[in-house]
C-alpha positions in Angstrom: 8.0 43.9 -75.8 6.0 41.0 -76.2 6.7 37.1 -74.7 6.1 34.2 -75.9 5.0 30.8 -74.8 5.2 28.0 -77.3 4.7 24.4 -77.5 7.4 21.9 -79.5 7.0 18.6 -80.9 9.9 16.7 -80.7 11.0 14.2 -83.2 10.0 11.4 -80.6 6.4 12.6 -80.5 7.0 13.9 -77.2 6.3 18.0 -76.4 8.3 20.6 -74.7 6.7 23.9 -73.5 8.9 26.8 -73.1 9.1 30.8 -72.6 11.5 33.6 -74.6 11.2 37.0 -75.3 12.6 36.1 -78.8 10.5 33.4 -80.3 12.2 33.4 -83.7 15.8 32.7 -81.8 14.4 30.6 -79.8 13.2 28.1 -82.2 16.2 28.3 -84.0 18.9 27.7 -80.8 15.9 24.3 -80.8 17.0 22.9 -84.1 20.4 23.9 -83.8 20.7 21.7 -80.5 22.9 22.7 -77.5 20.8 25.0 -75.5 18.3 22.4 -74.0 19.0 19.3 -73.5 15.6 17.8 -73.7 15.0 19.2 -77.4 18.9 18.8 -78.3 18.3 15.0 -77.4 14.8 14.7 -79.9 15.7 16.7 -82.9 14.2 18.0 -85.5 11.3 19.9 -83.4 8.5 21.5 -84.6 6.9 24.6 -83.0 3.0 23.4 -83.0 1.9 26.5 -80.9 2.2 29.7 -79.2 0.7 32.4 -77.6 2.5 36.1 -76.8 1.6 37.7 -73.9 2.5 41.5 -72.4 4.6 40.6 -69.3 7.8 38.4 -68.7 5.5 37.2 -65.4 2.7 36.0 -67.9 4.5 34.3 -69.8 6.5 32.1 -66.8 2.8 31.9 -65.5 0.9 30.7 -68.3 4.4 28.6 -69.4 4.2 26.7 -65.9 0.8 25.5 -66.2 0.9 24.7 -69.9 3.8 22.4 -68.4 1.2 20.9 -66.0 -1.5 20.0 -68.4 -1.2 16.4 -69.6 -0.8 15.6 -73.2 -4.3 15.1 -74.1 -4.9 18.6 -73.3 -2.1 19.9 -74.6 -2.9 18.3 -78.4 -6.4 19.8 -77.9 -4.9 23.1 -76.9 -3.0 22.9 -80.5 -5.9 21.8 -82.2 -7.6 24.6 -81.1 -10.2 22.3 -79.7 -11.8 23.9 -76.9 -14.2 21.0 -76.2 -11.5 18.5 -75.5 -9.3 21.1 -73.6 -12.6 21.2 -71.4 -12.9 17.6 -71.1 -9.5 16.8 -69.7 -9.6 19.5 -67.6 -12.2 17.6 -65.3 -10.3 15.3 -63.0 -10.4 12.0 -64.9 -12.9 9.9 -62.6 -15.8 13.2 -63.4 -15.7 12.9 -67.2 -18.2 11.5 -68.9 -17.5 7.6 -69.6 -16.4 7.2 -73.4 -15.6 3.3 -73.4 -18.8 2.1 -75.0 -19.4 5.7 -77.5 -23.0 5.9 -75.7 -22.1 9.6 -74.2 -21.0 11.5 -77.3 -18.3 14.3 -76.8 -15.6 12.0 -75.6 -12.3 12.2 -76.9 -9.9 10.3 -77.9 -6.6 12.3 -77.7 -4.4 9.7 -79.8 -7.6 9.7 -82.7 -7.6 13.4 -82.8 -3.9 13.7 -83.3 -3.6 11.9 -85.6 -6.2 12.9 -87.7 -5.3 16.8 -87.6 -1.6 16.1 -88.3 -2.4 13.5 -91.5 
């Protein structure tokens, strides 16, 4: 049997990381509203990844620290950006300064969003 982790956009922009053994279901108990009140609340979603995994305990392990990871690497994680999911997964005040452009590699989560989604 295989479980799945999977990562919503909400109609609000904001995402909502969850766990089932029945992705398909899932998704659909989303858009039909009722089940969780933080999706129910910010329809239409839209599932923008996910990941199965062998174990019920992967899954609740990998879900609760996809739920820790802030936004910026969360929208890298979709992307499939590896780079920027390294870069914020230093602690902010050990990544390399991208104010000024001078450093290359820097992100800018907002930027790359919005370019993969246009």
């Amino acid at each position: 049997m295989a479980f799945w982790v999977y990562i919503l956009k909400c109609a609000d922009g904001k995402f909502y990381t969850g766990q089932t053994d029945d992705l398909e279901r899932r998704m659909g108990e989303h858009q039909y509203g009722g089940y969780c009140d933080f999706t129910s609340r910010r329809r239409p979603v839209e599932q923008v990844w996910s990941e199965y995994y062998q174990t019920r305990g992967d899954a609740i392990e990998v879900e609760k620290q996809v739920k820790s990871w802030s936004r910026a690497k969360k929208i890298g994680s979709i992307n499939g950006d590896w780079k920027m999911v390294s870069h914020y997964s230093r602690p902010p005040l050990k990544r390399p300064s991208t104010s000024l452009g001078t450093n290359g590699g820097g992100h800018d989560a907002t930027e790359a969003w919005r370019a993969d989604r246009s």
